[in-house]
LOKOLDO-628833 format. One line per field, with one value per residue (C-alpha): residue number from 1; residue in three letters; x, y, z. Coordinates in pm, 1 decimal. Layout:
num: NUM/...;
residu: ALA/...;
xx: X/...;
yy: Y/...;
zz: Z/...;
//
This chain:
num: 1/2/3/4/5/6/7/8/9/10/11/12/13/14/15/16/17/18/19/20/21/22/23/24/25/26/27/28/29/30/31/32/33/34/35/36/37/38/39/40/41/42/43/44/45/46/47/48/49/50/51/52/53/54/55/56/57/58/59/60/61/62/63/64/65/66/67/68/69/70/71/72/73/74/75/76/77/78/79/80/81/82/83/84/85/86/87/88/89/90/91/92/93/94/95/96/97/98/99/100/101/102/103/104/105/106/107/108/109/110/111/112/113/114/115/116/117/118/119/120/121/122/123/124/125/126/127/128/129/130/131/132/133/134/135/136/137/138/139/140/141/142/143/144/145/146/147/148/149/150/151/152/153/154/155/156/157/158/159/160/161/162/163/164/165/166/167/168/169/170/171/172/173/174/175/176/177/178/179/180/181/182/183/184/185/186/187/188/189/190/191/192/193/194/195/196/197/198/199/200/201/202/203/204/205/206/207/208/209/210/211/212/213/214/215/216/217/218/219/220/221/222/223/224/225/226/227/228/229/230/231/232/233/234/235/236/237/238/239/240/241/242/243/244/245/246/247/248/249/250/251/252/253/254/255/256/257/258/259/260/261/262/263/264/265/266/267/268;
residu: UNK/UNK/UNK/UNK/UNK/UNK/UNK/UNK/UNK/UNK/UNK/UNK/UNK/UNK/UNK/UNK/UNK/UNK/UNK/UNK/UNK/UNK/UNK/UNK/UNK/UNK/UNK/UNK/UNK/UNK/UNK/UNK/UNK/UNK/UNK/UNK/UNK/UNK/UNK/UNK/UNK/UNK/UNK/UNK/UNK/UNK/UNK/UNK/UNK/UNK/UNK/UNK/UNK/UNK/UNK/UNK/UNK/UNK/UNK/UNK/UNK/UNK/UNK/UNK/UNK/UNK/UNK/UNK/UNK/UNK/UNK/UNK/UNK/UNK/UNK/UNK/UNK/UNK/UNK/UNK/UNK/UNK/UNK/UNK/UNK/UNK/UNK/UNK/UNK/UNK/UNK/UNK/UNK/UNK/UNK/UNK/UNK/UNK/UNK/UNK/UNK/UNK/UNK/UNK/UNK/UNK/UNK/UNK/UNK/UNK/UNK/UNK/UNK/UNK/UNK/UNK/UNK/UNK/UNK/UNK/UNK/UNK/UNK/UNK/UNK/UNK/UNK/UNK/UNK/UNK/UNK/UNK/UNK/UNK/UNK/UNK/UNK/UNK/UNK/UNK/UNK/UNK/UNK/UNK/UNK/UNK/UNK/UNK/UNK/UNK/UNK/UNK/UNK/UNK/UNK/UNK/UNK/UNK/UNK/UNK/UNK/UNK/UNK/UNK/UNK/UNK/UNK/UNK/UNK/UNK/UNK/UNK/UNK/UNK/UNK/UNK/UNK/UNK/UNK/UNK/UNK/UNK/UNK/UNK/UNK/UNK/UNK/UNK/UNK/UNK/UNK/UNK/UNK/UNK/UNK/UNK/UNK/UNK/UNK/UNK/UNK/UNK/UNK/UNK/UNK/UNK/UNK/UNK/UNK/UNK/UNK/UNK/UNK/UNK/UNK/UNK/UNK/UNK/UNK/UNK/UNK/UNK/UNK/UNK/UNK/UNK/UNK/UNK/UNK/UNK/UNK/UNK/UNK/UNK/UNK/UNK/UNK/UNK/UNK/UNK/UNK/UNK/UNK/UNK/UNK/UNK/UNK/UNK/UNK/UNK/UNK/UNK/UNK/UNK/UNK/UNK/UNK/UNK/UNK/UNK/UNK/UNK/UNK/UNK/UNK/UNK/UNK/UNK;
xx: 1455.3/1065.2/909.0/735.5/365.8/200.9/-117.1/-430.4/-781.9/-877.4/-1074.9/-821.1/-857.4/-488.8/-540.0/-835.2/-657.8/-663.2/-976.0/-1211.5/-978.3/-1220.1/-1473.7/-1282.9/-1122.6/-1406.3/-1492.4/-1116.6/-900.6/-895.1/-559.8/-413.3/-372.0/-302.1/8.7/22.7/323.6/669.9/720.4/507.4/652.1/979.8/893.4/724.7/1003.9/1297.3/1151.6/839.9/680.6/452.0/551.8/471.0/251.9/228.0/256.2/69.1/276.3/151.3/400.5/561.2/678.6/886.8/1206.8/1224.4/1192.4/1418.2/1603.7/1324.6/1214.8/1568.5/1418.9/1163.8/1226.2/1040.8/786.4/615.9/441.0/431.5/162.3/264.2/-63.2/-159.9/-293.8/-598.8/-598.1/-509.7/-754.4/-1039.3/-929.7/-925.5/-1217.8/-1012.5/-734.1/-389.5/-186.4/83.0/65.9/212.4/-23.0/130.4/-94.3/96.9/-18.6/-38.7/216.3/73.6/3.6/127.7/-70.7/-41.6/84.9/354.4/460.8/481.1/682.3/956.5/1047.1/1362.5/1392.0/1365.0/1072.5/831.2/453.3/151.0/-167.9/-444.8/-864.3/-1122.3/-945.0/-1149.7/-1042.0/-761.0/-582.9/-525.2/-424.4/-173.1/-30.4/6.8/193.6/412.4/490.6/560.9/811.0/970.7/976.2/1135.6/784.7/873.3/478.0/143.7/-125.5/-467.8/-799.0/-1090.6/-1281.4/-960.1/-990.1/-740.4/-377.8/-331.3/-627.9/-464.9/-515.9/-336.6/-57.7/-5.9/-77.8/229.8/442.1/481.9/542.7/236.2/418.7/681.4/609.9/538.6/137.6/-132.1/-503.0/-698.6/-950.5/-1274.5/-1288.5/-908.0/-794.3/-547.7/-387.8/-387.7/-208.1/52.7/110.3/183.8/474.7/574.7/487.0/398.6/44.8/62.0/-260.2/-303.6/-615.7/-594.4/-719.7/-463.2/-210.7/95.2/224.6/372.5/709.0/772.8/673.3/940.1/889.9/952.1/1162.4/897.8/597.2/313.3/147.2/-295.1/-397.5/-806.6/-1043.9/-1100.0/-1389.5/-1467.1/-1075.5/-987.8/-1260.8/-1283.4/-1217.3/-849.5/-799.8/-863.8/-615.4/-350.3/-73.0/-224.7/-33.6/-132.0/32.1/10.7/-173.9/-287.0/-625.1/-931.9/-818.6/-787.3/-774.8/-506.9/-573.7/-447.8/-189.5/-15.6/-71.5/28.2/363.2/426.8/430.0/610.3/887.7/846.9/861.5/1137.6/1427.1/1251.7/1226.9/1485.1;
yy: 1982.5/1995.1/2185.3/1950.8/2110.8/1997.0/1973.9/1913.6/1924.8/1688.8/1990.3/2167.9/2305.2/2243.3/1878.8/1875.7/1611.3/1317.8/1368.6/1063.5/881.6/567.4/797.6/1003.9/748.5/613.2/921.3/1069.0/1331.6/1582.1/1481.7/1369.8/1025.0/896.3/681.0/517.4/314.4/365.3/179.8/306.3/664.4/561.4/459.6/818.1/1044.9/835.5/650.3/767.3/977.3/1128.4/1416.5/1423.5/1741.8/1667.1/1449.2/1330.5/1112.7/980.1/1220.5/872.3/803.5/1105.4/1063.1/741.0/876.7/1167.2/992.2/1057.5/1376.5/1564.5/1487.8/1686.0/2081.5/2319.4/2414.8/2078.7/2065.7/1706.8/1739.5/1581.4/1467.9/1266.3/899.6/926.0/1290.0/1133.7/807.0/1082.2/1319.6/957.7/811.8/442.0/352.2/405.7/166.2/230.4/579.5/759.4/954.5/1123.9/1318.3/1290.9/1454.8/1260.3/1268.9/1382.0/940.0/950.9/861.9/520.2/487.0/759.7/540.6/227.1/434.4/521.9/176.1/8.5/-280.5/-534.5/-452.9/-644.0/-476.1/-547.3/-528.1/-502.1/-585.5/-548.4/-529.5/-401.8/-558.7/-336.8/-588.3/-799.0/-486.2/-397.9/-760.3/-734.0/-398.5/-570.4/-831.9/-596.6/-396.9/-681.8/-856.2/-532.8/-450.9/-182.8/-2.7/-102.5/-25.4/-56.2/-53.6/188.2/-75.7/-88.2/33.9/341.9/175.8/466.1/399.5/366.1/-35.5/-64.9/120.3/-43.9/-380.6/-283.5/-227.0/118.4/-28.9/143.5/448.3/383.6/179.0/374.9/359.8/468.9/430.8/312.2/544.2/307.2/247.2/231.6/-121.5/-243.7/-485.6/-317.1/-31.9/-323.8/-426.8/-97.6/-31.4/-459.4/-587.2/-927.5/-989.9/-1300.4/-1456.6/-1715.9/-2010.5/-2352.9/-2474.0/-2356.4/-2653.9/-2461.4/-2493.9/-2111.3/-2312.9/-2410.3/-2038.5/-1798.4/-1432.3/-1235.7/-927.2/-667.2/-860.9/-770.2/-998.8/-967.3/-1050.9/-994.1/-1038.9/-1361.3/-1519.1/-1353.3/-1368.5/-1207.2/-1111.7/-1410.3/-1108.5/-1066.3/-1439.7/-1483.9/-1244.4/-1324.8/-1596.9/-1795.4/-2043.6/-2206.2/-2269.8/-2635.4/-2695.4/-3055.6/-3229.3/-3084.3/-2706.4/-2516.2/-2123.9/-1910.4/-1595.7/-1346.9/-1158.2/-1543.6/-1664.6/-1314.6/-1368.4/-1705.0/-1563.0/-1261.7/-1454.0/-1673.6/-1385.3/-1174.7/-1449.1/-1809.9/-1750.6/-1568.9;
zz: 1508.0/1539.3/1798.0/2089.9/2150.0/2495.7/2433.0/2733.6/2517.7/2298.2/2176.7/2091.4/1754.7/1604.6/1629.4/1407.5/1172.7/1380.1/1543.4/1537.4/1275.1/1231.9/1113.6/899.8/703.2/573.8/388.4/329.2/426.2/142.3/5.1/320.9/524.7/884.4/974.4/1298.1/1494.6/1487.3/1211.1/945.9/1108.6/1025.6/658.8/607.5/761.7/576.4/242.7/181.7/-139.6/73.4/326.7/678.1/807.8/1158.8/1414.9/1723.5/2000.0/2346.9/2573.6/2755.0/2378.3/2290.2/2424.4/2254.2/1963.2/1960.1/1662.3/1417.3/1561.2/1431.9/1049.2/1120.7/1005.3/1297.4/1035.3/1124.5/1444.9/1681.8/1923.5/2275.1/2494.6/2768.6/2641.2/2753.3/2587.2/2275.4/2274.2/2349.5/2044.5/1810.2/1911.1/2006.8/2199.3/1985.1/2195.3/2002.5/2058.8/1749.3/1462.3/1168.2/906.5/596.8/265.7/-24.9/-322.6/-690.4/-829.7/-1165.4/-1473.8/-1499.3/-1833.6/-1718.4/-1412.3/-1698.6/-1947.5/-1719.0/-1600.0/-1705.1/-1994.9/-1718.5/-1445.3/-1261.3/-1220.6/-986.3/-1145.6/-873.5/-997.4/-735.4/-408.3/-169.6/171.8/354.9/484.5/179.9/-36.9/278.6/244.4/-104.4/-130.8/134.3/-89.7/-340.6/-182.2/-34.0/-409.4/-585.7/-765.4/-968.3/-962.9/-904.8/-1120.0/-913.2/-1113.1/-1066.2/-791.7/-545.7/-220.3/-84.6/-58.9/189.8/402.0/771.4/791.1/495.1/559.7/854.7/752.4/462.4/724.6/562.1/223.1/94.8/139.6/-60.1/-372.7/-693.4/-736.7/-1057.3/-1071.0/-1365.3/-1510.6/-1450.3/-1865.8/-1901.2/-2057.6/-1825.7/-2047.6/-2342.4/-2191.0/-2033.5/-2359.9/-2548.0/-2286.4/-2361.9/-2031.0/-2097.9/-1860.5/-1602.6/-1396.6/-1174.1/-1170.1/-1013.8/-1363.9/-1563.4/-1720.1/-1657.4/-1348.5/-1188.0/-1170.5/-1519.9/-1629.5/-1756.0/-1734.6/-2033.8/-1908.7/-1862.5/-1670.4/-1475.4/-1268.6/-1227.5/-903.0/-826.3/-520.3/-319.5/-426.0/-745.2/-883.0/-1203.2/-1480.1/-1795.6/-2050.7/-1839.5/-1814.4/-2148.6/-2302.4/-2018.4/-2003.2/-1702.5/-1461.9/-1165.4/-776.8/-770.3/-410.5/-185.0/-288.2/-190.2/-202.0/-487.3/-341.6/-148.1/44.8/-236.8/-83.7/-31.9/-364.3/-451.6/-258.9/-408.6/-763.8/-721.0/-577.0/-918.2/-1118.5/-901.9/-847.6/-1019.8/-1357.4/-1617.3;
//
């Protein structure tokens, strides 16, 4: 059972980790990340890759949690403070009251995570997503799709940033990830292991319907606005999610959703 440590100052030098967590975010944490909510919490102490190294819970909160608190050995401290004690040490309001710092898992090489997958798997390829909440959505829909691993290019933003761990629902804590060296050829390395490479436009003549899967597939997804790069459409199979006249675009963790589903239970 972890230890319960009441804590008063927000200076207080043990809780160094989760001071000003805005700021701190923005220029990482040395290996580590924040969690917040009970949810996310949850994910990390039961599912997660990552470990938890301490936690930081508005006092009114504990006993509620008691449950979660037994997984924790006493070797890992959980700071108890006042709420205004806490929103003071964070810089903003945590309404939800709950802070884990949780150190990161060692991401496997990429062509390591591909390698070990099973003769029938289903990949997220991620180009240029730099919004949080849009790379939380779509690690959401991954986990909730069976995505076996996501493969994130060089220009992707942290998966583990706080937002988007929250925004996953705590999914980003528990789907196998790799990173792209910024040179790395994405679909050349998808093809060595057989993944057959899938991409979405509203101008391509195949509707996502009518398109079958082979059995190891990976589906490219890039930024709103700027989409995929030509060189990837080009050398991709391409299908599109047939939409009402006078739009042509989806948010990309919903067109995202759509194909995944395709690719996970539509097509054989």
């Amino acid at each position: 059972m972890a230890r319960i440590i009441p804590v008063e100052d927000p200076a207080d030098p043990r809780l160094a980790a989760f001071r000003q967590v805005r700021e701190r975010d923005l220029v990482g944490r040395e290996g580590c990340f924040i969690a917040e909510g009970e949810v996310v919490l949850r994910v990390l102490l039961t599912r997660a890759r990552h470990r938890a190294e301490a936690l930081l819970i508005a006092d009114k909160r504990v006993e509620g949690l008691s449950d979660l608190l037994t997984l924790l050995d006493d070797q890992t401290p959980v700071y108890s403070a006042a709420q205004p004690v806490m929103d003071s040490l964070a810089g903003f309001h945590i309404h939800r009251g709950i802070l884990a710092v949780g150190r990161r898992a060692t991401e496997p090489d990429a062509a390591d995570l591909l390698a070990g997958m099973g003769e029938r798997a289903l990949v997220l390829a991620l180009f240029g997503i730099a919004n949080h909440d849009n790379m939380g959505g779509l690690l959401r829909n991954a986990a909730a799709f069976g995505v076996d691993g996501v493969i994130l290019d060089s220009t992707c933003c942290d998966p583990l940033y706080r937002k988007a761990i929250r925004v996953s629902v705590g999914a980003a804590l528990v789907t196998p990830m790799a990173r792209l060296a910024p040179a790395e050829d994405a679909l050349a390395l998808l093809a060595r292991f057989g993944f057959d490479a899938i991409a979405l436009s509203p101008r391509a003549p195949t509707p996502l319907a009518q398109l079958v899967r082979a059995p190891r597939a990976a589906l490219l997804l890039g930024a709103e606005g700027p989409g995929l790069p030509g060189e990837l459409l080009a050398r991709a199979r391409v299908a599109a999610i047939p939409m009402a006249p006078g739009l042509d675009s989806l948010n990309v963790a919903t067109a995202g959703g759509i194909a995944l589903h395709h690719l996970a239970f539509g097509s054989v």
